[in-house]
Structure formats: structure tokens, C-alpha cells
C-alpha positions in Angstrom: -40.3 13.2 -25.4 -39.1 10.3 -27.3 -38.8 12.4 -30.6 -37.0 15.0 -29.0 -34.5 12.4 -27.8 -34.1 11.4 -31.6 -33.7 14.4 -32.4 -31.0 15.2 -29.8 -29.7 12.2 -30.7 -29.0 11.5 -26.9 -30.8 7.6 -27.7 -31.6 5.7 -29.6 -35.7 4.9 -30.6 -36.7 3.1 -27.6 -40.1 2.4 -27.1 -42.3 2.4 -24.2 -42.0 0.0 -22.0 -46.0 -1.7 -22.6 -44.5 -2.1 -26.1 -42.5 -5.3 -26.3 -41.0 -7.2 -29.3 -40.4 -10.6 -29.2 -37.9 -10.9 -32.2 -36.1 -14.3 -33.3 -32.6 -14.2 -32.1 -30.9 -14.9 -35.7 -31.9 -11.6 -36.7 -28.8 -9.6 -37.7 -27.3 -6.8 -35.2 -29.2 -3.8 -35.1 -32.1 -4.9 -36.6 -34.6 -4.2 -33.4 -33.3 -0.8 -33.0 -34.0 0.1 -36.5 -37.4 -1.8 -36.5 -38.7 0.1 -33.4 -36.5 3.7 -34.7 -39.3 3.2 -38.3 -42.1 2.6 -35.7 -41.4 5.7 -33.9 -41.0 7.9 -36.8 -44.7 6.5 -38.3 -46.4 7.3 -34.9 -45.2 10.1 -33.4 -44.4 13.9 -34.7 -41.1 14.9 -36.4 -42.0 18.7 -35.4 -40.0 17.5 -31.8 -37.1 16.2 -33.4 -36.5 18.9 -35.4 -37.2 20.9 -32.3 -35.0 19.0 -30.4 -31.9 19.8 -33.3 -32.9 23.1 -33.4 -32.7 24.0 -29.8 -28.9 21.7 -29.7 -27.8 24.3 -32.9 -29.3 27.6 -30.9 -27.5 26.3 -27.5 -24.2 26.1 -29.4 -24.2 28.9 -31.7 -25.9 31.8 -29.6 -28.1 32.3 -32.4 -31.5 31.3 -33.9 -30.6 32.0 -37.4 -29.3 28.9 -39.3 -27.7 29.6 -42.5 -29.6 28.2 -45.7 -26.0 28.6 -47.5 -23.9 26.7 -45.3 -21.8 24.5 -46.0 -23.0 21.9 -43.1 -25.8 19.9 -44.3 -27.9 19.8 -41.4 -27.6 23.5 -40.5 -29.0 24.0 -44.3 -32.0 21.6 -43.2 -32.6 23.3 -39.9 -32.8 26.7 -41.7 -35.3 25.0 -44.3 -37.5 23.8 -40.6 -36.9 27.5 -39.3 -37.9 29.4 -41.7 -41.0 26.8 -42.1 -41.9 27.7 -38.6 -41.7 31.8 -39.2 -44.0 31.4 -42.3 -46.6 29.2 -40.4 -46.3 31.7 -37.6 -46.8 35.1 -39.8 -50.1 32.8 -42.1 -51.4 31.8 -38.3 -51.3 28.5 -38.6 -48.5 27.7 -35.6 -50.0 25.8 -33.0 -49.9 28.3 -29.5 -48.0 25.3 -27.6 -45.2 25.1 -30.9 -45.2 28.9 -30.2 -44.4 29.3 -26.8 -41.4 26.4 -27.3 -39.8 28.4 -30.2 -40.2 31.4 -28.0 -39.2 29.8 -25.0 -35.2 29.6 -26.8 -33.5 32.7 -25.4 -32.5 34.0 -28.8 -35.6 33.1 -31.0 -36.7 35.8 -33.0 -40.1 36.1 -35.3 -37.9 38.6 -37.3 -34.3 37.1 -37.8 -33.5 40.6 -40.1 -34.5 42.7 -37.7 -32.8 41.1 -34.8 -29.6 40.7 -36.7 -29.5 44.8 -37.7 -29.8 45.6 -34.5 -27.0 43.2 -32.8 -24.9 45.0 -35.7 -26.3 48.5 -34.5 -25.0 47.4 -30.7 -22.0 46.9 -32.3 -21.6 49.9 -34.2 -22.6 51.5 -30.8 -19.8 49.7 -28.8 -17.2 51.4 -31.6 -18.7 54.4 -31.4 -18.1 54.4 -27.4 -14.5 53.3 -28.0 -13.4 55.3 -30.5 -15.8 58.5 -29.8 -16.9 58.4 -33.6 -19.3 56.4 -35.6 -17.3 56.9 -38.8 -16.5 53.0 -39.3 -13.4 52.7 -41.9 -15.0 50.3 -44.7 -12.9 47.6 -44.1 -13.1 47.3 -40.4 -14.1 43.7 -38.6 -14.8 43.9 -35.4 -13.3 41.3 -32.3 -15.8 38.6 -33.9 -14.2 39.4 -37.3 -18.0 40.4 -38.6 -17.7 43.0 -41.5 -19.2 46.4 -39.2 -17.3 48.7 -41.5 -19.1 47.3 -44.8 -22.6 47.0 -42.7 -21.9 50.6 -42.4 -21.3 51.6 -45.6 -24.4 49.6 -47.1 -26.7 51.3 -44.7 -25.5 54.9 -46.3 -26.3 53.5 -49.6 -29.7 51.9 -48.4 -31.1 54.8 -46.4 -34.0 55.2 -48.1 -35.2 51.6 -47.2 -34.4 52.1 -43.5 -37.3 52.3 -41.0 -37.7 55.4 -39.2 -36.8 53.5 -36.2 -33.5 52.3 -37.7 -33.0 56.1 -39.0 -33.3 57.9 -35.2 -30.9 55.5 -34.0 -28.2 55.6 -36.6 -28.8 59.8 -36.3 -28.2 59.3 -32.5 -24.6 58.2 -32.7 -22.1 60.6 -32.2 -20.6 61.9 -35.4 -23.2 59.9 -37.3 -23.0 61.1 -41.0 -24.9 60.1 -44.3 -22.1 61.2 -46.8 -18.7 61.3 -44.8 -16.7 61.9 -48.1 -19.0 65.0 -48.6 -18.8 66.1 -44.7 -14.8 65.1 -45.3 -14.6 67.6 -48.2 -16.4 70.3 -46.2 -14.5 70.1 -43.6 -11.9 70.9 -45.8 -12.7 73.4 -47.6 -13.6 75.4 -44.3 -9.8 75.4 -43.2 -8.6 76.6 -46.5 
């Protein structure tokens, strides 16, 4: 608990209270705190700071997917500690009680790419609602200003790689094509 508050960085290291320091008072300012901070980082587990930073970004962000290229230095270190955490999960060797933490943060995910094509899929589903097609001009953003009409046109060109799962659902959408400049030109050519 006292990790997590470091890592929260709600207090400072504060020891229990059986643990007392009797420290000369001509010691400069800030001294005990960073005495007893080293003590605490020696004796106890970093896994529930990190834990503790990770579940302040996930709060604030919506997301559990921290970006290894941003330009924030500690998101870039918390994506380093996530993606630690899926790799010990996928080997085995996650402790159950570490598990059950993670997966107790509403938006953790074991499989960040899958759970980031399919909030673009609910997406593409919401425009295809709206504007009764699923043809997504390449250049459209949606209200968050994410890219859905590029995300689009990369899944025509990847379709091959898509799981059949992915495949059924893209094939359910109304108007749904895999070539609409081919489906354009036919079109076309039948009203000539």
C-alpha cells in the first residue's frame, strides 16, 4: 500500500509507524524523507508503484494502451511496464493476484491490437448507421479526430491477414465492399 502511494504520488515514503528514526536535527531539509523514500524502494516491490501509475494513466485516458512513441516520458515507461506484464502473462509467469489487478482496470486488455480494431470496427459501425453506407471517404476523422477513413482503406489492402472473425463483421455492414473503385466502375458501366 505504501508503494502504490509512491506510485500515485499521493505521499510521500512514510514508513510504518514501528519504524522510527531518530535523526540529528542539523541534517539538511528533506533529508529524512529521502532516507526513508531509499528504504522503501529496497524493501518493498516496485511492481505496486508502477501499478499504482498505471491505473492513474488508464483512469485519465480511457485506455490501457500507453504509447511506447510518445512524446511524454513516463507514458513511454509505463508502456515499457505494460507490455512487460502481457509478455509475462502470454510465457505464464504473472503471478494470479498481479493478474486479477491488471484485469480488475475496466479497460485492460491481454490483446491491446485486438481490442483497438474492434473499438475502430464500433466506429466504422456508428458511420455506417449515420450515413447508411460503410464506404468511408479516405480522409475522413471521425468526432475524436481518429483517421477511420485510412483504417478503412488499410483493412482493404490487408484482407488477407484479417481473421475470419474480423472478415464476417466487416462483410456484415451495409454496403460493405473490398474494391469500391472496382464496384464504382461497375456501377458505371451498368447505366451506360
Amino acid at each position: 500500500a505504501i508503494r502504490r502511494g509512491l506510485g500515485a504520488k499521493k505521499q510521500s515514503a512514510s514508513l510504518p509507524s514501528k519504524i522510527i528514526f531518530d535523526l540529528p536535527l542539523a541534517l539538511p531539509e528533506g533529508f529524512a524523507n529521502k532516507i526513508q523514500t531509499y528504504l522503501l524502494e529496497k524493501t518493498s516491490s516496485i511492481w505496486e508503484e508502477w501499478f499504482a501509475r498505471f491505473e492513474i494513466f488508464a483512469g485519465k485516458t480511457g485506455h490501457s494502451r500507453p504509447k511506447r512513441e510518445s512524446s511524454d516520458e513516463e507514458e513511454r515507461a509505463l508502456s515499457t511496464w505494460v507490455s512487460h506484464q502481457r509478455h509475462l502473462f502470454n510465457k505464464g509467469k504473472l503471478p494470479q493476484d498481479r493478474v486479477r489487478k491488471l484485469e480488475g482496470i475496466a479497460t485492460w486488455t491481454w490483446d491491446p491490437m485486438d481490442a483497438q480494431w474492434m473499438e475502430y470496427f464500433e466506429r466504422l459501425a456508428e458511420y455506417t448507421i449515420q450515413n447508411r453506407t460503410s464506404r468511408v471517404p479516405s480522409t475522413f476523422r471521425d468526432a475524436d479526430k481518429r483517421p477511420l477513413g485510412k483504417w478503412v482503406a488499410k483493412l482493404r489492402s490487408k484482407k488477407a491477414t484479417l481473421s475470419a472473425e474480423q472478415t464476417h463483421l466487416l462483410e456484415s455492414l451495409e454496403d460493405w465492399t473490398w474494391d469500391p473503385f472496382a464496384d464504382a466502375w461497375e456501377t458505371a458501366f451498368k447505366e451506360i
